[in-house]
C-alpha positions in Angstrom: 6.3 -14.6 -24.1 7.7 -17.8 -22.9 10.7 -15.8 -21.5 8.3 -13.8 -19.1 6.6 -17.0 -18.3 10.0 -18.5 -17.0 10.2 -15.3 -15.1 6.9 -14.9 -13.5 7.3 -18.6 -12.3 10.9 -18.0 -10.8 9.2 -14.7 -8.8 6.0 -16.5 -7.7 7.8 -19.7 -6.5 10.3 -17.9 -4.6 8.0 -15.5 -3.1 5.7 -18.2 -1.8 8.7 -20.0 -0.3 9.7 -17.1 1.7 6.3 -15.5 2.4 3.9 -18.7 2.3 0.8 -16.6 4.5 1.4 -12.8 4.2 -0.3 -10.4 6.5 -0.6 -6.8 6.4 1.2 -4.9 9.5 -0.4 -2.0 8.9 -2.3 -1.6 12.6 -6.1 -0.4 12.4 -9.0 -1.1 14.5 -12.0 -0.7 12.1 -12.7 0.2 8.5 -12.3 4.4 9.9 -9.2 3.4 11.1 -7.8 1.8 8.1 -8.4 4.3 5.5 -6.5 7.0 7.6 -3.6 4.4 8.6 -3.8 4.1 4.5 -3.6 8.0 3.9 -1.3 8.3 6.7 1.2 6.4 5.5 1.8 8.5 2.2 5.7 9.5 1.7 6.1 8.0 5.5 7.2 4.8 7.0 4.6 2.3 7.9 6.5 1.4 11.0 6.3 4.8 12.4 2.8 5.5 11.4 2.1 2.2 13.6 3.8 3.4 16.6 1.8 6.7 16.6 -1.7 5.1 15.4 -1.7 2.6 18.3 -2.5 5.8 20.5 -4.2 8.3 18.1 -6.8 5.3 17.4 -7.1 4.7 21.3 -8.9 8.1 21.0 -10.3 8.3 17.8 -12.0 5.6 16.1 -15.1 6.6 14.4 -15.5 9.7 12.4 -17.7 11.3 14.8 -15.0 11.2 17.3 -12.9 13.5 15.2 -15.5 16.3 15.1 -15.0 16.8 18.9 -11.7 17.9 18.6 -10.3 20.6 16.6 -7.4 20.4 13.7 -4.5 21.7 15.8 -6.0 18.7 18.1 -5.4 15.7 15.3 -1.9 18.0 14.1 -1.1 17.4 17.8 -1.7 13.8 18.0 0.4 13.3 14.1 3.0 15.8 14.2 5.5 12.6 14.4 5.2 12.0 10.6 5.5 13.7 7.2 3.3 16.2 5.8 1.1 15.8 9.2 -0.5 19.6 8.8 -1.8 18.5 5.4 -3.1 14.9 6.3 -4.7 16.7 9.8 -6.9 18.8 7.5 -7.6 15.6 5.2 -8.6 13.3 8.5 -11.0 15.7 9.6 -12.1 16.9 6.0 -12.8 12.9 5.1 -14.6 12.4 8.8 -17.3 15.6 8.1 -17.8 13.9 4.0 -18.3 10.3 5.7 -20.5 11.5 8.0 -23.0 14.0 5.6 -22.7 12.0 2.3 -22.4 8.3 3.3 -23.7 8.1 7.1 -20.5 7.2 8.2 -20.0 4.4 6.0 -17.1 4.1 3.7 -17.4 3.3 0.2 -16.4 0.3 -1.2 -15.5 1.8 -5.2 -12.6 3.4 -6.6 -14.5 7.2 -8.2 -16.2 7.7 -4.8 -12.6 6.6 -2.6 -10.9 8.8 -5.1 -12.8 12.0 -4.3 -12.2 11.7 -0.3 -9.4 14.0 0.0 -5.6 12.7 0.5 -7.3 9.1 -1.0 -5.8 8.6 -4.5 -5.8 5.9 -6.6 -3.2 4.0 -4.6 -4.8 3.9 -1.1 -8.3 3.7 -2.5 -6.4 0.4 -3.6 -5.5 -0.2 -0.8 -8.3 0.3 0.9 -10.2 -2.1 -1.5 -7.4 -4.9 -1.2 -8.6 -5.1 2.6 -12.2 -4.3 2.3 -13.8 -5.9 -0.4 -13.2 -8.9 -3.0 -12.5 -6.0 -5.7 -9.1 -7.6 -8.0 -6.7 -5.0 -7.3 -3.1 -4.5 -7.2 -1.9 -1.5 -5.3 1.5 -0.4 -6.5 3.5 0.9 -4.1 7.3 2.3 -4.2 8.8 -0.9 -3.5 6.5 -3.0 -6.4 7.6 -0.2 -8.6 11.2 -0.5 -7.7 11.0 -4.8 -7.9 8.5 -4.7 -11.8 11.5 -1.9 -12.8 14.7 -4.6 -11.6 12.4 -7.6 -13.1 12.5 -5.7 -16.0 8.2 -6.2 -16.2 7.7 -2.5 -16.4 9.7 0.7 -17.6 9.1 2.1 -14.3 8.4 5.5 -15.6 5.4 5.8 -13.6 3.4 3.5 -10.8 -0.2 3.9 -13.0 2.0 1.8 -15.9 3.8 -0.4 -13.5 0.1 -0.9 -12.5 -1.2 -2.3 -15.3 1.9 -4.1 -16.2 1.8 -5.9 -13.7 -1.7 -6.8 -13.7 -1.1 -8.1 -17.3 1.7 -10.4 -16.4 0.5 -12.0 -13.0 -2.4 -14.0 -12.6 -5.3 -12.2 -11.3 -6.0 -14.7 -8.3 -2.5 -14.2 -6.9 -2.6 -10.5 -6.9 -3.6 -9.7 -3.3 -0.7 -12.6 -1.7 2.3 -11.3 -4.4 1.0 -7.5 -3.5 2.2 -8.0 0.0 5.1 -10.5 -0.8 6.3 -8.3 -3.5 6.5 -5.2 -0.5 8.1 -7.6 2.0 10.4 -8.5 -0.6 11.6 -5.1 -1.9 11.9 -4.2 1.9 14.1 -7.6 2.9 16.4 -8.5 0.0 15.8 -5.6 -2.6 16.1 -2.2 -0.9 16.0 0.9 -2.6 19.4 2.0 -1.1 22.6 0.1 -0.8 21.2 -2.7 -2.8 23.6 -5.6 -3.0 22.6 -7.8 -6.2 24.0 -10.8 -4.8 21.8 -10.8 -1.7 18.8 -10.4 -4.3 17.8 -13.7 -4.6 15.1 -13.3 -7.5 17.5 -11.2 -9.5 20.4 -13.6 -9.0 18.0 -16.3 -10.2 17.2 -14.3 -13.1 20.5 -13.7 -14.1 21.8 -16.9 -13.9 18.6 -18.6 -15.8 19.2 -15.4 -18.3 16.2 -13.5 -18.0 17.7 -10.1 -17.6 
């Protein structure tokens, strides 16, 4: 216990000495807008889904909008990212369920996100981490990656690495280390070609033996 302690101190300290005010790149206009920059960014890169949704959103901002045009129309406008002929029906399915079950409002809990199709539990995460004052700590692939080199979590799958980590950080810093922990993985602990000795949190691990 006092080992993880050490540890989660080393992470927390380093993190808020190289991201001291983190802010979310991922461009939206309006609530809409987020939740299909959210589920259009599954198994695609952020950066790419930016470049595209700073024009799709010039069109499209309410889900109204999106029942004027058709679903070759949106496949058109995303064809630029992965699995865009499954998220076009999703964008247009999600825009007819806002409109005749919620009025075109969003809602703000995890069942009802959940049932939206192409929102699962991480971008209903999110989602909330944005919108409301809801603890949560969406696991992405980089968290997963950082709890598994940590050694917090057994990284066998993100719904553990979820609750590990809400267990070992304190809940009022799980919104700032969710973004600093994905800035992190990005900068200094990549997926591919990792170099251990530009990790700076594992190389301060190692040397105060905590992995």
């Amino acid at each position: 216990m006092l080992e993880t302690k050490k540890k989660i101190k080393i992470i927390i300290d380093t993190l808020d000495f190289l991201y001291p005010n983190p802010i979310s790149s991922l461009y939206h206009i309006n609530e809409y807008t987020l939740l299909l920059a959210i589920m259009l960014t599954s198994r695609s890169k952020e950066k790419k889904v930016n470049e595209l949704t700073k024009h799709f959103f010039k069109k499209i901002q309410n889900p109204q909008e999106i029942l004027k045009i058709s679903i070759n129309d949106i496949k058109n406008s995303i064809k630029n990212i992965g699995l865009y002929n499954k998220k076009a029906i999703n964008i247009y399915n999600i825009s007819n369920i806002l409109i005749d079950k919620y009025h075109g409002v969003i809602p703000k809990n995890f069942s009802e996100l959940e049932s939206l199709p192409g929102i699962g539990h991480k971008s209903a995460s999110v989602f909330l981490f944005h919108r409301s004052k809801k603890p949560v700590f969406p696991v992405d692939t980089h968290i997963h990656r950082m709890m598994f080199r940590w050694k917090l979590s057994n990284g066998k799958n993100v719904e553990q690495t979820e609750k590990d980590a809400k267990r070992v950080f304190p809940k009022k810093k799980w919104k700032k280390l969710h973004l600093q922990i994905i800035f992190y993985g990005k900068n200094y602990s990549p997926s591919r070609r990792w170099n251990p000795k530009k990790d700076i949190i594992y190389q301060k691990l190692v040397n105060n033996h905590l992995l």
